[in-house]
LUMKEVEX-483858 format. One line per 4 residues: their letters; for each residue x, y, z of C-alpha. Coordinates in pm, 1 decimal, always signed. Layout:
N
a = X/Y/Z; ...
//
This chain:
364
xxxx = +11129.4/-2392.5/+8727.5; +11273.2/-2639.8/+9002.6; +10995.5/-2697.9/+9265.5; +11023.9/-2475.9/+9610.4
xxxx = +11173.6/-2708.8/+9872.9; +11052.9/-2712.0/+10270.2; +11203.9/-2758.1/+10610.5; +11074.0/-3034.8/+10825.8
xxxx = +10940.1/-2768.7/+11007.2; +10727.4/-2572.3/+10702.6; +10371.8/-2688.3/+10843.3; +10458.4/-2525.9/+11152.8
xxxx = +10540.4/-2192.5/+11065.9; +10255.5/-2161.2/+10846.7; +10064.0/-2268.7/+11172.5; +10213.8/-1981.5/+11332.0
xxxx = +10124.5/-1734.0/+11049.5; +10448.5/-1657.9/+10937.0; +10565.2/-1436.6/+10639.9; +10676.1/-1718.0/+10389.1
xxxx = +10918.2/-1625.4/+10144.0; +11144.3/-1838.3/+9874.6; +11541.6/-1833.1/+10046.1; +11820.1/-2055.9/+9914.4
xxxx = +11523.4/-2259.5/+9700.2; +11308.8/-2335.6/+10005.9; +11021.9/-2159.0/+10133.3; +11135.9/-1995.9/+10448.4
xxxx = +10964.7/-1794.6/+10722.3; +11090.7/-1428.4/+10697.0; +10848.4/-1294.2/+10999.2; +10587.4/-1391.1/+11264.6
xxxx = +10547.0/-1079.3/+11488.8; +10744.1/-894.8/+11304.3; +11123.6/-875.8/+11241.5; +11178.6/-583.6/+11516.2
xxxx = +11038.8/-793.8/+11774.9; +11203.7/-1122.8/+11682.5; +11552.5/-886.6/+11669.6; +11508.8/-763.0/+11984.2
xxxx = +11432.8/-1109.2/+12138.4; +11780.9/-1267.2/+12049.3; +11927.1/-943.2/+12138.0; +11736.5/-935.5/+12492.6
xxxx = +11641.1/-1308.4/+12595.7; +11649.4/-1577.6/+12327.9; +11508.0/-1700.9/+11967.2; +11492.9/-1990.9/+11780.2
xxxx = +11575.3/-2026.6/+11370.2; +11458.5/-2281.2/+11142.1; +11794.9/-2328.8/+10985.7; +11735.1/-2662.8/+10846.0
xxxx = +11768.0/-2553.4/+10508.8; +12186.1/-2496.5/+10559.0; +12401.9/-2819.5/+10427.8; +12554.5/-3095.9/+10576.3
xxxx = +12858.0/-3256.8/+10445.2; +13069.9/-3507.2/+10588.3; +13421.9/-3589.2/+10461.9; +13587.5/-3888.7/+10582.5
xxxx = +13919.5/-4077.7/+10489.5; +14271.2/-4077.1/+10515.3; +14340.8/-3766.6/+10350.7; +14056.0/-3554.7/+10537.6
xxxx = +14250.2/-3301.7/+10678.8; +14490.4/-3265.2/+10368.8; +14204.6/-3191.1/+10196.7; +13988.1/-2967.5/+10384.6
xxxx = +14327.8/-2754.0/+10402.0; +14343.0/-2774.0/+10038.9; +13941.7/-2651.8/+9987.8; +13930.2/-2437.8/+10271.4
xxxx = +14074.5/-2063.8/+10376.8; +14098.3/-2172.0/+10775.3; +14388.0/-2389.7/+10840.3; +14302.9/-2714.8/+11062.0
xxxx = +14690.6/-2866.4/+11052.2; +14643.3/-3014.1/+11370.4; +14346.2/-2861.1/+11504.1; +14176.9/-3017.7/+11823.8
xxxx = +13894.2/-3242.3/+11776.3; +13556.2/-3113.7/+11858.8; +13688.6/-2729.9/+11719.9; +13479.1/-2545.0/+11452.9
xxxx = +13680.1/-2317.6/+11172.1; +13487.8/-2060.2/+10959.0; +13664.8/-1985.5/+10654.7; +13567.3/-1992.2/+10261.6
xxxx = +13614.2/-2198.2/+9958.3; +13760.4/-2030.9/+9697.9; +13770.5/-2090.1/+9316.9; +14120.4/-2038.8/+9131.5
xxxx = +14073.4/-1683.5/+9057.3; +14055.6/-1622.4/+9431.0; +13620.8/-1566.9/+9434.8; +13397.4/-1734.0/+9707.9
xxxx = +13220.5/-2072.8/+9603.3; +13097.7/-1996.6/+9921.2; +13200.6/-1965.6/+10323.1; +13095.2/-2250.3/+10540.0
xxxx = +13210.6/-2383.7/+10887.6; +13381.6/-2689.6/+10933.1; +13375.3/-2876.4/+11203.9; +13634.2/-3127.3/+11277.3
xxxx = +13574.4/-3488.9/+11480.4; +13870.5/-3623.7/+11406.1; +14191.4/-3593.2/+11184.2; +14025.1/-3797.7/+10946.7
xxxx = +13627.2/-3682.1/+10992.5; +13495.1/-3346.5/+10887.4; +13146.8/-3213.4/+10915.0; +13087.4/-2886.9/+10676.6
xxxx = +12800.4/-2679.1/+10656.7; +12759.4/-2484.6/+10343.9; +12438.3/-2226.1/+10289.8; +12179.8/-2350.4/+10166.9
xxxx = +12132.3/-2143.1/+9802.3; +12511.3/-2342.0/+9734.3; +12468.0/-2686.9/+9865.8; +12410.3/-2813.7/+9496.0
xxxx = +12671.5/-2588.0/+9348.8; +12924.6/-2652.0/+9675.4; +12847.9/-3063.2/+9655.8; +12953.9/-3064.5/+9246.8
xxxx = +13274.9/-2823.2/+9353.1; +13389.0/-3062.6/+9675.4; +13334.7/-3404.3/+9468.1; +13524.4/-3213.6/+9146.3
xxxx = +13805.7/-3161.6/+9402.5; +13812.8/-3481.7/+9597.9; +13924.8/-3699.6/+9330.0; +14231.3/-3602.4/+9343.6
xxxx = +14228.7/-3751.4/+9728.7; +14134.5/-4044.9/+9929.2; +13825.4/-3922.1/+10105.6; +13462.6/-3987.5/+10090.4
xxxx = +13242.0/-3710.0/+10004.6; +12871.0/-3838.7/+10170.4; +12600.7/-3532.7/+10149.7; +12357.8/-3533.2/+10431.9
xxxx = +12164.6/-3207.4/+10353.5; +11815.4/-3414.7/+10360.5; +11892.7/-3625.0/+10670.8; +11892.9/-3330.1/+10900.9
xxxx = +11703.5/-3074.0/+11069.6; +11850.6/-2762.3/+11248.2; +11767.7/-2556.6/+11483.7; +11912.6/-2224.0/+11615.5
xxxx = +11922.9/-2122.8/+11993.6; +11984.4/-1781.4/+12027.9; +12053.0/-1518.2/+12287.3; +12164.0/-1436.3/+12615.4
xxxx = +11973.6/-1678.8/+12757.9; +12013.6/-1950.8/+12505.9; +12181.1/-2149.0/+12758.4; +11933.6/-2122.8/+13004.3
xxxx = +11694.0/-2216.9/+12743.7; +11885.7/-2563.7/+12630.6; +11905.5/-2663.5/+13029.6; +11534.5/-2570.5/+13132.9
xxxx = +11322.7/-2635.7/+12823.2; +11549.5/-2940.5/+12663.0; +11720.1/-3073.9/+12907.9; +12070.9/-3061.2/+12795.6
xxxx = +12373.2/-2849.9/+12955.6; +12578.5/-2683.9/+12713.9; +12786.7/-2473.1/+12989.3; +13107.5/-2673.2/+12876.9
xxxx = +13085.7/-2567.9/+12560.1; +13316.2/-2288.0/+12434.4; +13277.2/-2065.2/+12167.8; +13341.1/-2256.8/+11849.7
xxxx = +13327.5/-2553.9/+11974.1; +13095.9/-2882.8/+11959.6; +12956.4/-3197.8/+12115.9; +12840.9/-3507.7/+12022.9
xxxx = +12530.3/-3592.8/+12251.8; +12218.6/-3838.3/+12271.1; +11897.0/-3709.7/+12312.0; +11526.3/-3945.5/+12259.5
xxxx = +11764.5/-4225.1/+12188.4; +11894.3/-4039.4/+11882.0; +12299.9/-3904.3/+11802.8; +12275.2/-3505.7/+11770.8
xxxx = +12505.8/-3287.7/+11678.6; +12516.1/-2917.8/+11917.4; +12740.7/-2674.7/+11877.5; +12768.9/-2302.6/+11990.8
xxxx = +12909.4/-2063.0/+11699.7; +12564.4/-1809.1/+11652.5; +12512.4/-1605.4/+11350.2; +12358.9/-1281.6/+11552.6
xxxx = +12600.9/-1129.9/+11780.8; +12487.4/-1297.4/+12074.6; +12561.3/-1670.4/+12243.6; +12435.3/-1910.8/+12076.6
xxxx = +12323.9/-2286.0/+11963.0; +12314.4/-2522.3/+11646.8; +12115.8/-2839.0/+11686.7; +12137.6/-3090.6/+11394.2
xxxx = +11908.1/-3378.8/+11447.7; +11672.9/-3575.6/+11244.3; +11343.0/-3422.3/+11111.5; +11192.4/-3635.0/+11373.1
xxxx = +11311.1/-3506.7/+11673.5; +11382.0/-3135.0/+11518.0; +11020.3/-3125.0/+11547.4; +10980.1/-3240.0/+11880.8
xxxx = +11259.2/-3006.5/+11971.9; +11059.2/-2729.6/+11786.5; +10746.5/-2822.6/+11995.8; +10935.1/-2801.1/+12350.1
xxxx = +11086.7/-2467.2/+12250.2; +10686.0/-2318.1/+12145.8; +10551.9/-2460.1/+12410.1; +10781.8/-2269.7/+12643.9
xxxx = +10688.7/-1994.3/+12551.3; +11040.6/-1894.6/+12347.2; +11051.3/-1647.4/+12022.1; +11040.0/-1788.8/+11686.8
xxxx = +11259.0/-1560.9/+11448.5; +11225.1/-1571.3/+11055.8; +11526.0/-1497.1/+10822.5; +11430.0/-1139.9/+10832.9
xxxx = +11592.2/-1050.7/+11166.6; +11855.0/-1328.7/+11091.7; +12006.0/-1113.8/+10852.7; +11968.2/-750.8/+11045.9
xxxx = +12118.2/-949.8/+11361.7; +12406.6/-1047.9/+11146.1; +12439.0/-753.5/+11001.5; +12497.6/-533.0/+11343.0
xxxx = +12746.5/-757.9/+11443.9; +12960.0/-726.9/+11086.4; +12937.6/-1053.0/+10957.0; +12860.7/-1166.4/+10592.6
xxxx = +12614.4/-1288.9/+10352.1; +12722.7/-1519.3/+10076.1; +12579.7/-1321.1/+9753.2; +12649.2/-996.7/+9920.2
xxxx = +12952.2/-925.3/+10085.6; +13146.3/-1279.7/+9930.9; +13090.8/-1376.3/+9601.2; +13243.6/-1551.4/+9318.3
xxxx = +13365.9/-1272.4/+9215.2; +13443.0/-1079.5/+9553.2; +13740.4/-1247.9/+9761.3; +13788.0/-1254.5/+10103.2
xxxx = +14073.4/-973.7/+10092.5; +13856.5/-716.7/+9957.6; +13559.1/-792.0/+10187.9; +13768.0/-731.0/+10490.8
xxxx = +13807.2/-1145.3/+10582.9; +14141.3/-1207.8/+10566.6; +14212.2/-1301.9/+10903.2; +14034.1/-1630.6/+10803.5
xxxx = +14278.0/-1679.0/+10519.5; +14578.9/-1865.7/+10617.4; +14843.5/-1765.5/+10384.2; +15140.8/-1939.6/+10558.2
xxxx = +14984.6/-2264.9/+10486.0; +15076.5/-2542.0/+10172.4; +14883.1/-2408.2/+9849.4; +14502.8/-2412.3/+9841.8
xxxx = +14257.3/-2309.9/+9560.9; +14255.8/-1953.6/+9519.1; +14590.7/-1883.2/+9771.2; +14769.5/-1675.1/+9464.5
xxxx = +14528.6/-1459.8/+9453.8; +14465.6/-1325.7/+9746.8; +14839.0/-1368.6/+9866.0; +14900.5/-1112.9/+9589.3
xxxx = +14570.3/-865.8/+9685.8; +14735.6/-876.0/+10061.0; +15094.6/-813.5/+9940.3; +14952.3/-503.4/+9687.9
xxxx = +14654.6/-413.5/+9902.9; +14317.9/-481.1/+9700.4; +14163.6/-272.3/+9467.7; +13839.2/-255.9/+9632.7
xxxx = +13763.4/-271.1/+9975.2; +13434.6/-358.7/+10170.4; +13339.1/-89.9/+10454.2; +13096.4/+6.1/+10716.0
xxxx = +12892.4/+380.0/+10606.7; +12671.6/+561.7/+10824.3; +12455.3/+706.2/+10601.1; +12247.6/+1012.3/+10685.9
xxxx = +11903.1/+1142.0/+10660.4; +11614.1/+948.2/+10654.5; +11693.2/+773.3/+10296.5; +11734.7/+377.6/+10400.9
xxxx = +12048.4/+194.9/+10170.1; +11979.0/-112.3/+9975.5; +12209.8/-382.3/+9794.6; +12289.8/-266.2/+9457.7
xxxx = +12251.1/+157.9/+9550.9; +12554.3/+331.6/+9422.5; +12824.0/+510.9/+9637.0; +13008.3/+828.7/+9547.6
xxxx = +13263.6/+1034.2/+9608.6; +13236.2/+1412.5/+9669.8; +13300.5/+1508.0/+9300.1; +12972.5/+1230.1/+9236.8
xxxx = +13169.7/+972.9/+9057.5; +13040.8/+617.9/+9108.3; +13318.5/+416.9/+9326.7; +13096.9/+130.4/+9451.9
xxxx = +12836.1/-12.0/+9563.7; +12578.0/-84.6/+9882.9; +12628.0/-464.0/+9989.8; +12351.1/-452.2/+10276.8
xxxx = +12203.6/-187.6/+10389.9; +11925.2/-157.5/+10673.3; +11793.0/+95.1/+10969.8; +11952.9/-70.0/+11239.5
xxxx = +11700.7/-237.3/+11478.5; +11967.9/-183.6/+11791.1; +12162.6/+131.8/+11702.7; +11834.6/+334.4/+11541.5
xxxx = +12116.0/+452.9/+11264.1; +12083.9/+390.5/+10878.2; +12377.6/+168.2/+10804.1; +12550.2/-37.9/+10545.8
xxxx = +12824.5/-213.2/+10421.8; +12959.0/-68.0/+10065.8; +13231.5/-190.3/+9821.1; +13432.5/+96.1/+9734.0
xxxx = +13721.3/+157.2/+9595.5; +14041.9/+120.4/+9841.3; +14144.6/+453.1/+9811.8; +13785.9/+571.2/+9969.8
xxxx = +13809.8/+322.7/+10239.1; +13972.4/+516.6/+10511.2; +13782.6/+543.0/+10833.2; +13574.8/+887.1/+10830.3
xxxx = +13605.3/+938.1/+10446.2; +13290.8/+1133.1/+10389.3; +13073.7/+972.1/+10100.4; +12775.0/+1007.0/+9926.9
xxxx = +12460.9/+732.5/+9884.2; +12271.7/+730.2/+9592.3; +11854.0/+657.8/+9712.3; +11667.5/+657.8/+9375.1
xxxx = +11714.9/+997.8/+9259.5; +11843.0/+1172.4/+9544.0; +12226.3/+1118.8/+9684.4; +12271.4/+1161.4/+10103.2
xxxx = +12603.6/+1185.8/+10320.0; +12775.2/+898.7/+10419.7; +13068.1/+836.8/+10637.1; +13263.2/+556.9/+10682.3
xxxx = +13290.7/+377.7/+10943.8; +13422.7/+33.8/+11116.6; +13215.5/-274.8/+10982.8; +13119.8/-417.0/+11310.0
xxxx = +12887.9/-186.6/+11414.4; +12696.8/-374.6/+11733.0; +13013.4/-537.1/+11988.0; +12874.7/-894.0/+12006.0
xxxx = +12824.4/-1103.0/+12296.9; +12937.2/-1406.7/+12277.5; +13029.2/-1622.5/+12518.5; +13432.5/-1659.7/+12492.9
//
């Protein structure tokens, strides 16, 4: 069995007492308080992730746009500089290897960050690929740290507790600054629903960082409430909602698949589940009753017939509902289709509803 891996920052959050749990082959916090506080802290004021187990791959060269365009759903033909695309890479039967942001420096430097249970997998796929161009494939998973500001007042918190003013950033966007002497990467995307930072630095000064942020008093959040945050606000989980096997079509993404662009991996595919409609489509249920849905409980229809699957399914921190997202097939997609949710033996009404259940704040 391949040995558990650790953040630069894995002494301090068993300092702090947190729930440790293995998460993309690293021991991760899921908890310190508890995941309802630690929600309701980025949903409130601010909380900071450990997120230094996520990838880091740059791509440089004269064909670095060409190819990003060629791995990648988003299309970056001329993007601006300092602009950050979320999209997927897909393998040729039209699956997720996995959905990453990009950002782009230049037409000829790209920055990608895969999740962290794919780097390996996503590093042998992107080298496979790039022989065909003239780029440079350099993986920096191990050189950085990262950190995640977020919350209402993440701003506030960058300005007053690490000195740096991030009120020119916009949404999707990143900069390029120096802090202790070192070059640090911050940009403001968020994974939560609400504004939000990324710092990539080195372990070094991620810890320092780290220190500033406790010391001030702010919320440390594990990957528990990482995932019900994301979840309110309707966005995905690579090995739930995208697979290798589930494209972005079906899983309700295709606004980040541009189809009018030159070929990419996996563009037949999905240009033919658009033109046709998929088979399957991922939705938002409302489930009632007190039963709680998990990934992997079936759905039915009225007459009981298995037509999918629960994706994610939680009792939502913010909305006090029991809620998930379900794979199901298209013709039981329609917006109040009334459902049924397998819980161990027991089935309970479901409804369908929109995916985005919480409206996020971010700052646009």
């Amino acid at each position: 069995m391949d040995q558990m891996k650790e953040t630069c920052l894995h002494d301090r959050h068993v300092a702090l007492g947190a729930l440790m749990s293995p998460f993309g082959g690293f021991d991760m916090p899921i908890q310190y308080k508890g995941i309802v506080e630690e929600h309701n802290a980025v949903r409130n004021e601010v909380g900071v992730f450990d997120v230094s187990h996520m990838g880091e791959v740059l791509i440089t060269g004269d064909d670095a746009e060409k190819f990003i365009n060629y791995i990648f759903t988003n299309d970056l033909t001329g993007a601006p500089d300092y602009k950050i695309y979320y999209g997927m890479m897909l393998n040729p039967q039209g699956g997720c290897v996995d959905d990453c942001l990009v950002y782009k420096r230049n037409d000829k430097e790209f920055f990608m960050v895969p999740n962290a249970a794919n780097i390996d997998k996503d590093i042998a796929w992107i080298r496979e690929q790039a022989k065909k161009f003239n780029v440079h494939v350099n993986h920096m998973s191990h050189l950085y740290g990262e950190l995640a500001v977020q919350g209402p007042k993440a701003e506030d918190t960058l300005r007053e507790v690490l000195g740096v003013d991030c009120s020119d950033l916009e949404f999707y966007t990143f900069k390029d600054v120096v802090m202790d002497g070192e070059d640090v990467i911050i940009s403001r995307t968020g994974y939560t629903g609400e504004d939000g930072f990324e710092i990539y630095a080195s372990h070094t000064l991620t810890q320092k960082l780290w220190d500033k942020l406790m010391a001030a008093g702010v919320q440390p959040c594990g990957l528990g409430c990482r995932d019900t945050l994301r979840f309110e606000a309707g966005l995905p989980l690579y090995g739930d909602e995208l697979t290798d096997d589930i494209t972005p079509i079906e899983a309700g993404f295709g606004m980040f698949v541009k189809l009018d662009k030159p070929d990419f991996i996996g563009k037949d595919v999905n240009a033919k589940q658009k033109a046709e409609g998929p088979a399957r489509k991922l939705v938002g249920l409302e489930v009632q009753g007190q039963a709680i849905p998990r990934h992997g409980y079936e759905v039915l229809n009225q007459d009981d017939e298995v037509i999918g699957e629960i994706t994610t399914g939680y009792h939502s921190i913010t909305l006090d509902k029991n809620l998930a997202f379900a794979l199901v097939k298209a013709e039981y997609s329609k917006l109040g289709t009334e459902l049924k949710v397998k819980v161990r033996r027991k089935t309970f009404p479901a409804i369908v509803v929109k995916k985005r259940f919480y409206t996020p704040n971010y700052k646009k």
